[in-house]
mmCIF entry with sequence, helices, sheets and N, C-alpha, C, O atoms, coordinates in Angstrom:
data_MODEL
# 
_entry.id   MODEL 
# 
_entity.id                         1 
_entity.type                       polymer 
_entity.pdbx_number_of_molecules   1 
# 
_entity_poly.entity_id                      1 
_entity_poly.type                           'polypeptide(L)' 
_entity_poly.nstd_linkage                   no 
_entity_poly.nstd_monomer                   no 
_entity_poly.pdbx_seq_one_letter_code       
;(UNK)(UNK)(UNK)(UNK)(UNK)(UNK)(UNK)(UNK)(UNK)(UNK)(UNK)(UNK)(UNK)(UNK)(UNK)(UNK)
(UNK)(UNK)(UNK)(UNK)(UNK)(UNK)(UNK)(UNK)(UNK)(UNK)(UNK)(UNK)(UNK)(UNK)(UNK)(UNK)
(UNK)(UNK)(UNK)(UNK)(UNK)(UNK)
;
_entity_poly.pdbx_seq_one_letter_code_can   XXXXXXXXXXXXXXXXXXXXXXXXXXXXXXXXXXXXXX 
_entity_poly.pdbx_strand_id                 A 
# 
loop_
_entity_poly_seq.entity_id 
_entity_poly_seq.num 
_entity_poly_seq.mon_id 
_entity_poly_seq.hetero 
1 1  UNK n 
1 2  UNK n 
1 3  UNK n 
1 4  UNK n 
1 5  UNK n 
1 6  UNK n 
1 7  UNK n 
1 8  UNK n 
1 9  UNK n 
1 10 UNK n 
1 11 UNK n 
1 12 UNK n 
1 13 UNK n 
1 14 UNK n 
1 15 UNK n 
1 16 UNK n 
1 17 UNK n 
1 18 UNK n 
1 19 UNK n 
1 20 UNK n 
1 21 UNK n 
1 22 UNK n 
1 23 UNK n 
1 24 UNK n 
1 25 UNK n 
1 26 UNK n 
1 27 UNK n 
1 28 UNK n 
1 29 UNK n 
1 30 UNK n 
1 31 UNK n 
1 32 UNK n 
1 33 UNK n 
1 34 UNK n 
1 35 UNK n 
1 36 UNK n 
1 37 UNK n 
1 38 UNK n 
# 
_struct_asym.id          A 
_struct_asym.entity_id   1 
# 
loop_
_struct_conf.conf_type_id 
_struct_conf.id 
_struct_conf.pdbx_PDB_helix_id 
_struct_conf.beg_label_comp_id 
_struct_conf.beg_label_asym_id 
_struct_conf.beg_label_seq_id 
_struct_conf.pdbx_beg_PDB_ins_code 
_struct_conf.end_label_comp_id 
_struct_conf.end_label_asym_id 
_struct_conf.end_label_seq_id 
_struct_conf.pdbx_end_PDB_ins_code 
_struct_conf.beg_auth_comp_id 
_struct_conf.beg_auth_asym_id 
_struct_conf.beg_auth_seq_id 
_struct_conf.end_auth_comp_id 
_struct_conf.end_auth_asym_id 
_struct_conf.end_auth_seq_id 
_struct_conf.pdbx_PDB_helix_class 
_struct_conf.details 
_struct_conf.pdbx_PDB_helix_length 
HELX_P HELX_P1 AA1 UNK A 9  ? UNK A 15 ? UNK A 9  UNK A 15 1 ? 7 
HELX_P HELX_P2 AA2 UNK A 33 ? UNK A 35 ? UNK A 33 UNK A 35 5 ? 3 
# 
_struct_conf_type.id          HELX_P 
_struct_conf_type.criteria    ? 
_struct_conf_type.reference   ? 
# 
loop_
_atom_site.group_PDB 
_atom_site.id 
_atom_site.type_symbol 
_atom_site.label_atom_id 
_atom_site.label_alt_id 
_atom_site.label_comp_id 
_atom_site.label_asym_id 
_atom_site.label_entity_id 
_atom_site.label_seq_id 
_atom_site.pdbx_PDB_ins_code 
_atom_site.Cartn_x 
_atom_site.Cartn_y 
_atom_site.Cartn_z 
_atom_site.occupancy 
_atom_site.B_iso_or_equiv 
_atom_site.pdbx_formal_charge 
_atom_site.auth_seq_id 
_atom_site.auth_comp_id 
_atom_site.auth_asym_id 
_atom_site.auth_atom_id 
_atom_site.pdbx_PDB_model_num 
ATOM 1   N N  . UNK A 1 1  ? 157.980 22.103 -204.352 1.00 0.00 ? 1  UNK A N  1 
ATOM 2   C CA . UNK A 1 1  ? 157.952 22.055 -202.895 1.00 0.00 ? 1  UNK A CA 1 
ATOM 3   C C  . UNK A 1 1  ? 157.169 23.240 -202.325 1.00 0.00 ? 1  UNK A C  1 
ATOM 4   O O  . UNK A 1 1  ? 157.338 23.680 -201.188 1.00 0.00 ? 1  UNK A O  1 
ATOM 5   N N  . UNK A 1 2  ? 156.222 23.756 -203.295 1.00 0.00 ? 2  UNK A N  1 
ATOM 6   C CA . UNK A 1 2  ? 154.888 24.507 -202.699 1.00 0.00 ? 2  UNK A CA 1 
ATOM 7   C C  . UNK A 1 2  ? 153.904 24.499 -202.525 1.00 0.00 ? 2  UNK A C  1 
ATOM 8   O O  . UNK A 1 2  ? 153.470 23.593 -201.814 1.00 0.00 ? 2  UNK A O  1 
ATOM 9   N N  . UNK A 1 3  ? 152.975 25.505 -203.074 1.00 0.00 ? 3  UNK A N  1 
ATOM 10  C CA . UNK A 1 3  ? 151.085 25.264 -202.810 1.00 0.00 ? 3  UNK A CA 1 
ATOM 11  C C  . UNK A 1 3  ? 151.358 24.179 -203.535 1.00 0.00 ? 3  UNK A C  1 
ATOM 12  O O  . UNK A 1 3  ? 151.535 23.161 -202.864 1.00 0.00 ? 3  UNK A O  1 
ATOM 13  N N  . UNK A 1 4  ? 151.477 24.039 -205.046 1.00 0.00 ? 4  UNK A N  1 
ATOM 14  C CA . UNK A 1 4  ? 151.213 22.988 -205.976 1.00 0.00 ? 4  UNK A CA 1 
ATOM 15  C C  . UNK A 1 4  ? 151.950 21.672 -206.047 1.00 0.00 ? 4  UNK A C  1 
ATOM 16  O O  . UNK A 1 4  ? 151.923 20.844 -206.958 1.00 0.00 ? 4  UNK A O  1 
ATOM 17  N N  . UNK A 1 5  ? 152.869 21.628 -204.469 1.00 0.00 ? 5  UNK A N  1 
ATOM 18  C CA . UNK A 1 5  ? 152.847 20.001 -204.822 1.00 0.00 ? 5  UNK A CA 1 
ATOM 19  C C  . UNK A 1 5  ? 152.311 19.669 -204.091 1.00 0.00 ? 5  UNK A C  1 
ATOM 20  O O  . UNK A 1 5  ? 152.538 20.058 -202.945 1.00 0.00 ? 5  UNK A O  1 
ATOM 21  N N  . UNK A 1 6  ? 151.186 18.657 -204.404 1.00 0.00 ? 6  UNK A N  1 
ATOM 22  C CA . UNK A 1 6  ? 150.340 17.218 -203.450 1.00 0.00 ? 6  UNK A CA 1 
ATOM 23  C C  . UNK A 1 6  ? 151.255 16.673 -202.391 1.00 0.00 ? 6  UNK A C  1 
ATOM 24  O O  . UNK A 1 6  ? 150.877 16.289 -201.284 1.00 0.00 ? 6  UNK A O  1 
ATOM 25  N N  . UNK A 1 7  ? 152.056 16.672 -202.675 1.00 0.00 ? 7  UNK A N  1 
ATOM 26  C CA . UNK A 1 7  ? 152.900 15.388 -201.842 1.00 0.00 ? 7  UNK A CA 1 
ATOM 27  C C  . UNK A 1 7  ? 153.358 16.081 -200.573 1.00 0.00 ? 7  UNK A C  1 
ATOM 28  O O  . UNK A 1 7  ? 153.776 15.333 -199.689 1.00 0.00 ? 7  UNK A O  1 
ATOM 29  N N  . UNK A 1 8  ? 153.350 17.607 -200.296 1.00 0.00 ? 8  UNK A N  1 
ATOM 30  C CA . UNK A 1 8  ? 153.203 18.566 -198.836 1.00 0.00 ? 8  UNK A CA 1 
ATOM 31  C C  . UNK A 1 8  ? 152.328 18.790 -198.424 1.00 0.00 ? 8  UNK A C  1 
ATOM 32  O O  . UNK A 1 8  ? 151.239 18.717 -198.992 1.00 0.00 ? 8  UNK A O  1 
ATOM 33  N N  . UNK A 1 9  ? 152.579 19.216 -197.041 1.00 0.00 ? 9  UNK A N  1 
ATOM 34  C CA . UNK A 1 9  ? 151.414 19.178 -196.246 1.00 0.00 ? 9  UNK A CA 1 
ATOM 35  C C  . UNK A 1 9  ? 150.554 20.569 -196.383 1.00 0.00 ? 9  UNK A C  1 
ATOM 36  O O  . UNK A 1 9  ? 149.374 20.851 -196.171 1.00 0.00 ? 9  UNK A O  1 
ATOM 37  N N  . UNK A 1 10 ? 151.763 21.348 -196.865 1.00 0.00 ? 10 UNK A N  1 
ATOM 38  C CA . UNK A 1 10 ? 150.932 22.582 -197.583 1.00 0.00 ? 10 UNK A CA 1 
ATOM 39  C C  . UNK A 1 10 ? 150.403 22.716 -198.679 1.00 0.00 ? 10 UNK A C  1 
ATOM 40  O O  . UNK A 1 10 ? 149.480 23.505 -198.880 1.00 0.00 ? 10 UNK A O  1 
ATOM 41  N N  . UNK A 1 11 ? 150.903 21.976 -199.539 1.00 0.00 ? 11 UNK A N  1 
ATOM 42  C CA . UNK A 1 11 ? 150.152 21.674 -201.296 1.00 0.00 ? 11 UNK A CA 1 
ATOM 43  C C  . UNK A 1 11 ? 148.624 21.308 -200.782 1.00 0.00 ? 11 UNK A C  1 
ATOM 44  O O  . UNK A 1 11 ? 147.652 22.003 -201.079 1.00 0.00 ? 11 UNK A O  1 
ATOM 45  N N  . UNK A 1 12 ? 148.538 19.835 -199.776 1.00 0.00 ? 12 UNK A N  1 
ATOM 46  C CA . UNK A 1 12 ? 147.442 19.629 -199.672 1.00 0.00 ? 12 UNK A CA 1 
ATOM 47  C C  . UNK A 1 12 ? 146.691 20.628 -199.093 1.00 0.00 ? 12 UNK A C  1 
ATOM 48  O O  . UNK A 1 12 ? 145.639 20.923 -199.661 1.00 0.00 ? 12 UNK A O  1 
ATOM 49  N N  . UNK A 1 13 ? 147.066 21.335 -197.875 1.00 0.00 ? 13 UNK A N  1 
ATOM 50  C CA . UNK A 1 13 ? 146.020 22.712 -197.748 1.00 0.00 ? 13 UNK A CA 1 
ATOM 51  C C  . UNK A 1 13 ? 145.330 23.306 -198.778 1.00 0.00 ? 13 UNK A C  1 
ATOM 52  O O  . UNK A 1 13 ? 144.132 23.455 -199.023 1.00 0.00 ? 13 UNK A O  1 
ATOM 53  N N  . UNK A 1 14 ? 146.464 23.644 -199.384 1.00 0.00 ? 14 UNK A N  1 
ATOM 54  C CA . UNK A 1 14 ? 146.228 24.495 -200.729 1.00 0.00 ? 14 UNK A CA 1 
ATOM 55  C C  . UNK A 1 14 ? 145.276 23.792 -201.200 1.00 0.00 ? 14 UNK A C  1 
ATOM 56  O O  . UNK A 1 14 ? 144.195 24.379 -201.247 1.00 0.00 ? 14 UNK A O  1 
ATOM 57  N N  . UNK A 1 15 ? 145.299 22.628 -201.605 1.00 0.00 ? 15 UNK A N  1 
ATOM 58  C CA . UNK A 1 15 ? 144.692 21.596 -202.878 1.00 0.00 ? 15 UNK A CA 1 
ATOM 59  C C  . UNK A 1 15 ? 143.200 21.185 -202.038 1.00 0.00 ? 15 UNK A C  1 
ATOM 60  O O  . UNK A 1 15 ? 142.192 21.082 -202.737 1.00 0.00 ? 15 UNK A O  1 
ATOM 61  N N  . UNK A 1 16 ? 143.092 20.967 -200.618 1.00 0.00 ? 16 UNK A N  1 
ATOM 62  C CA . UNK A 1 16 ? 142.555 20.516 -200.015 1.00 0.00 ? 16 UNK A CA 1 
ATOM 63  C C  . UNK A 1 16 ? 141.812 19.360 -199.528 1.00 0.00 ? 16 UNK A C  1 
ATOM 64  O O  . UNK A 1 16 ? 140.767 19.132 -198.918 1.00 0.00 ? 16 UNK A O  1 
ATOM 65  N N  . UNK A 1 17 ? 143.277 18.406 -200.314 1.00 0.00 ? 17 UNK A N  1 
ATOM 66  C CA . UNK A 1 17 ? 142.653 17.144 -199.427 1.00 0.00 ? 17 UNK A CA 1 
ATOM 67  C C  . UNK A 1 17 ? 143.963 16.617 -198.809 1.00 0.00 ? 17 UNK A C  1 
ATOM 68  O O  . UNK A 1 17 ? 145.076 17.113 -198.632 1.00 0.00 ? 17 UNK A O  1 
ATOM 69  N N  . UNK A 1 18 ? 143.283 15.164 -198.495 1.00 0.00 ? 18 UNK A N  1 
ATOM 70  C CA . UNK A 1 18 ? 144.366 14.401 -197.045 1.00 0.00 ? 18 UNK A CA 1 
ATOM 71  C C  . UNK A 1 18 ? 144.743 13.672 -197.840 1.00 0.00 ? 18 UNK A C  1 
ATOM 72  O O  . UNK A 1 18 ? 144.435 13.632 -199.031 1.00 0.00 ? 18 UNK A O  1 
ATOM 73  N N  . UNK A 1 19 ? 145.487 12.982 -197.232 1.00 0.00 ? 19 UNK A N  1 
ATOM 74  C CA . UNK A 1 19 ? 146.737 12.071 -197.117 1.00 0.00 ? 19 UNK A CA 1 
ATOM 75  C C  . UNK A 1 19 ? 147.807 11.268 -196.530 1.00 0.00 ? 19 UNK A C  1 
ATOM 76  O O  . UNK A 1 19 ? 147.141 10.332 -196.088 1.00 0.00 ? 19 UNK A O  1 
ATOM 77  N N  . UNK A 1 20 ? 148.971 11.018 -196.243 1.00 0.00 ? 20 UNK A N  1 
ATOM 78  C CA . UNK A 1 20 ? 149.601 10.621 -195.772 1.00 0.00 ? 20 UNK A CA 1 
ATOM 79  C C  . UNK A 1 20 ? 150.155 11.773 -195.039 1.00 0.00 ? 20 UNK A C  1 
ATOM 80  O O  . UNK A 1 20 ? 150.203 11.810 -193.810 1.00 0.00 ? 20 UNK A O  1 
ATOM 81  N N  . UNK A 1 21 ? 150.555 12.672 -195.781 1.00 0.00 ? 21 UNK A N  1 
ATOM 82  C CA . UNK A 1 21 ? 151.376 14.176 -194.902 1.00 0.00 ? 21 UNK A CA 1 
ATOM 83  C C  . UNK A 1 21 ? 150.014 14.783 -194.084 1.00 0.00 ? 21 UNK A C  1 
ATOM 84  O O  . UNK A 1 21 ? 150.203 15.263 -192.966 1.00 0.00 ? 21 UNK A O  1 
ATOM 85  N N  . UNK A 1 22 ? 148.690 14.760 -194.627 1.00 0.00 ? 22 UNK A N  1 
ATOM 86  C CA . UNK A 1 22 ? 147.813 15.304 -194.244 1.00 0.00 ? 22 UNK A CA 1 
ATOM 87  C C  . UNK A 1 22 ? 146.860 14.352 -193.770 1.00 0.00 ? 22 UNK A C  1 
ATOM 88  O O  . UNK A 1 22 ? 145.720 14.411 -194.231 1.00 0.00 ? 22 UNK A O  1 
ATOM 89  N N  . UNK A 1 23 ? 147.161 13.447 -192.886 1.00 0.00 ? 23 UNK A N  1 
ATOM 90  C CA . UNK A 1 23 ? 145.855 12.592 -192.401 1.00 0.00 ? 23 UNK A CA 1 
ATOM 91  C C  . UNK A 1 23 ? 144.355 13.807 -191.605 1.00 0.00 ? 23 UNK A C  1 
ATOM 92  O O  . UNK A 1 23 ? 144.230 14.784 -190.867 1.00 0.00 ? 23 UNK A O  1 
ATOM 93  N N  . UNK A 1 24 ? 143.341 12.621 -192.610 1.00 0.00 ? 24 UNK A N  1 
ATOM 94  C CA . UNK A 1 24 ? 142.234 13.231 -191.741 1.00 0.00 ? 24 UNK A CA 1 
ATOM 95  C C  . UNK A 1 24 ? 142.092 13.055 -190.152 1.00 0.00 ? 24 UNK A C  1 
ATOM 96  O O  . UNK A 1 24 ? 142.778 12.275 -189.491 1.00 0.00 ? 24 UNK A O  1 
ATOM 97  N N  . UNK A 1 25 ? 141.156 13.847 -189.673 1.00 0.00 ? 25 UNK A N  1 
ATOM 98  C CA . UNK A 1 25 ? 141.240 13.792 -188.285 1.00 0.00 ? 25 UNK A CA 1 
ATOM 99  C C  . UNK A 1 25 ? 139.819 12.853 -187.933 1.00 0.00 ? 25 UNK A C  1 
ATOM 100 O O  . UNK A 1 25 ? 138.728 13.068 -188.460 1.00 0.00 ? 25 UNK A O  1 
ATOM 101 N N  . UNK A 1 26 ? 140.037 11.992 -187.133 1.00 0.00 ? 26 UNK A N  1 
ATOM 102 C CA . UNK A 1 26 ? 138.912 11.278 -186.572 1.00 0.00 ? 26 UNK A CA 1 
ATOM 103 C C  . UNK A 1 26 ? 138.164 11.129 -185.997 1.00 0.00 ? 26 UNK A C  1 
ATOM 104 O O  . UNK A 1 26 ? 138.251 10.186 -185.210 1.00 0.00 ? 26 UNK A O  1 
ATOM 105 N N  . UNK A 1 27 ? 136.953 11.948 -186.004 1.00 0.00 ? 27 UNK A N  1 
ATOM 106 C CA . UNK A 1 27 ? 135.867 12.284 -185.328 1.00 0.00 ? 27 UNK A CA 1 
ATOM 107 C C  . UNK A 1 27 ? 135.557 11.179 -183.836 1.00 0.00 ? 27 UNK A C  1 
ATOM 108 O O  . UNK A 1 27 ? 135.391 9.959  -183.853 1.00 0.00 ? 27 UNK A O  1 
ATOM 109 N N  . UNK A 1 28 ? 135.557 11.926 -182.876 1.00 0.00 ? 28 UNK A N  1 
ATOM 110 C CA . UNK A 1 28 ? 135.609 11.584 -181.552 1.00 0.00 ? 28 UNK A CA 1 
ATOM 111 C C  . UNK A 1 28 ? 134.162 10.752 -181.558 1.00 0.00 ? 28 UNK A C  1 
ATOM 112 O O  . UNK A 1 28 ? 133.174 11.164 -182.166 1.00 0.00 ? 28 UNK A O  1 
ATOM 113 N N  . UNK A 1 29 ? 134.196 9.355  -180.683 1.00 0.00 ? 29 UNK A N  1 
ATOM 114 C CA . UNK A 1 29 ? 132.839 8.796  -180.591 1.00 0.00 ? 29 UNK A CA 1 
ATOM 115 C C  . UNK A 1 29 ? 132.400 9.597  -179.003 1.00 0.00 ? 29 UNK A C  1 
ATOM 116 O O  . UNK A 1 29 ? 133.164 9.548  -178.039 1.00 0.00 ? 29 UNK A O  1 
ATOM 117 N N  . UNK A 1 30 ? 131.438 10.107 -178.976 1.00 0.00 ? 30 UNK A N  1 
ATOM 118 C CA . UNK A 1 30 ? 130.836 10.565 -177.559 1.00 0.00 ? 30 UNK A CA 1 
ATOM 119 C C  . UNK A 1 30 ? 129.847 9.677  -176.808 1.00 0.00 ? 30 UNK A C  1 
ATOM 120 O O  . UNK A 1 30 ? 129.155 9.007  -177.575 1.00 0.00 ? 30 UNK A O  1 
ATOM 121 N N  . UNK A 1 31 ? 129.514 9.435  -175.065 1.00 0.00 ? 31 UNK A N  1 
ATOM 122 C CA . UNK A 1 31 ? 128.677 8.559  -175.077 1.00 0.00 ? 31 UNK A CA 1 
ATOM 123 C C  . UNK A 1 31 ? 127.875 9.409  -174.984 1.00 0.00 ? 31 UNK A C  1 
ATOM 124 O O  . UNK A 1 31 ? 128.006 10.628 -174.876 1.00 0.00 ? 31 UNK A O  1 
ATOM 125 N N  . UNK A 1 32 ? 126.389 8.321  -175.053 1.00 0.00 ? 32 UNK A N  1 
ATOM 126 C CA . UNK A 1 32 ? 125.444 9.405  -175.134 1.00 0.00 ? 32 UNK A CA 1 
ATOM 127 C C  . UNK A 1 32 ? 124.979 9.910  -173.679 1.00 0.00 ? 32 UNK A C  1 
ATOM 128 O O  . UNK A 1 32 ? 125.150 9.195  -172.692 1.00 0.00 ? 32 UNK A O  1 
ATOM 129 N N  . UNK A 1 33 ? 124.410 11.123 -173.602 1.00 0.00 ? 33 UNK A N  1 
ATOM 130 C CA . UNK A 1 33 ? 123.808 11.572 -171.918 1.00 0.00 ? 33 UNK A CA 1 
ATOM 131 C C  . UNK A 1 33 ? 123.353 11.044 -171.337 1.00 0.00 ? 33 UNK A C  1 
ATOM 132 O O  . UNK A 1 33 ? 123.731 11.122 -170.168 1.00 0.00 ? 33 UNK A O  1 
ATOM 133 N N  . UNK A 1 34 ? 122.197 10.094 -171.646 1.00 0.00 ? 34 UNK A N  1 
ATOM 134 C CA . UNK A 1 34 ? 121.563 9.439  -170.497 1.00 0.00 ? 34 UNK A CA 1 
ATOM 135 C C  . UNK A 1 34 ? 122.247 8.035  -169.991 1.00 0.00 ? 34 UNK A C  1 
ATOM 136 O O  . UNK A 1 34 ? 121.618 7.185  -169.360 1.00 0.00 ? 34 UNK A O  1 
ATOM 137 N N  . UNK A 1 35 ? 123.877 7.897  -170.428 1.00 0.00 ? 35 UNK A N  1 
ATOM 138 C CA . UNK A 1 35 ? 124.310 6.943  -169.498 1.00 0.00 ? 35 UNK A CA 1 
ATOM 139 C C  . UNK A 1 35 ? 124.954 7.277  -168.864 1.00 0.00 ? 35 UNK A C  1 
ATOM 140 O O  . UNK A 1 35 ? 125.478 6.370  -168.218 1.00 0.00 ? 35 UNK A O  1 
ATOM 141 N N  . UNK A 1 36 ? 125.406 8.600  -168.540 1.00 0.00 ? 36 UNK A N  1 
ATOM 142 C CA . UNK A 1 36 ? 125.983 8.940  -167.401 1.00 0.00 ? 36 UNK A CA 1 
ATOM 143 C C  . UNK A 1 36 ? 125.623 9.401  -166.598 1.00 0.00 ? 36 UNK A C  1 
ATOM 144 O O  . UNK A 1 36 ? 126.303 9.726  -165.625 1.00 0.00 ? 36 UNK A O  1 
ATOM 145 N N  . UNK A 1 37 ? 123.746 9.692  -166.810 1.00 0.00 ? 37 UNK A N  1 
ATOM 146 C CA . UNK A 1 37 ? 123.010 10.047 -165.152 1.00 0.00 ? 37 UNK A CA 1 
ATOM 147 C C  . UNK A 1 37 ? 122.465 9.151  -164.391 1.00 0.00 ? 37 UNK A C  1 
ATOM 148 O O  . UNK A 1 37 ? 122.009 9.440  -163.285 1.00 0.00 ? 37 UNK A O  1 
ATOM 149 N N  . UNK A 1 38 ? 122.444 7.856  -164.928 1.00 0.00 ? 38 UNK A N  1 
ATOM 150 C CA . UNK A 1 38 ? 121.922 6.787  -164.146 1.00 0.00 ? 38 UNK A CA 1 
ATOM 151 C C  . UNK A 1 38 ? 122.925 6.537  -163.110 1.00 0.00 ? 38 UNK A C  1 
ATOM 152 O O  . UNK A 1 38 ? 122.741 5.653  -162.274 1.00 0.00 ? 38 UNK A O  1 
# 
């Protein structure tokens, strides 16, 4: 139940990947500039 287990959300820090405790985060869609100066 530390760095070295996967299955926490701190193991995965440690370990550095995602998961279920550690979902990735989902890059925001942006619109693009020139449709909001028309």
């Amino acid at each position: 139940m530390g760095k070295g287990d996967r299955r926490t959300k701190r193991g995965k820090i440690f370990q550095g990947t995602t998961g279920k405790y550690r979902p990735k985060k989902k890059k925001k869609t942006t619109k693009p500039a020139n449709a909001e100066n028309k």
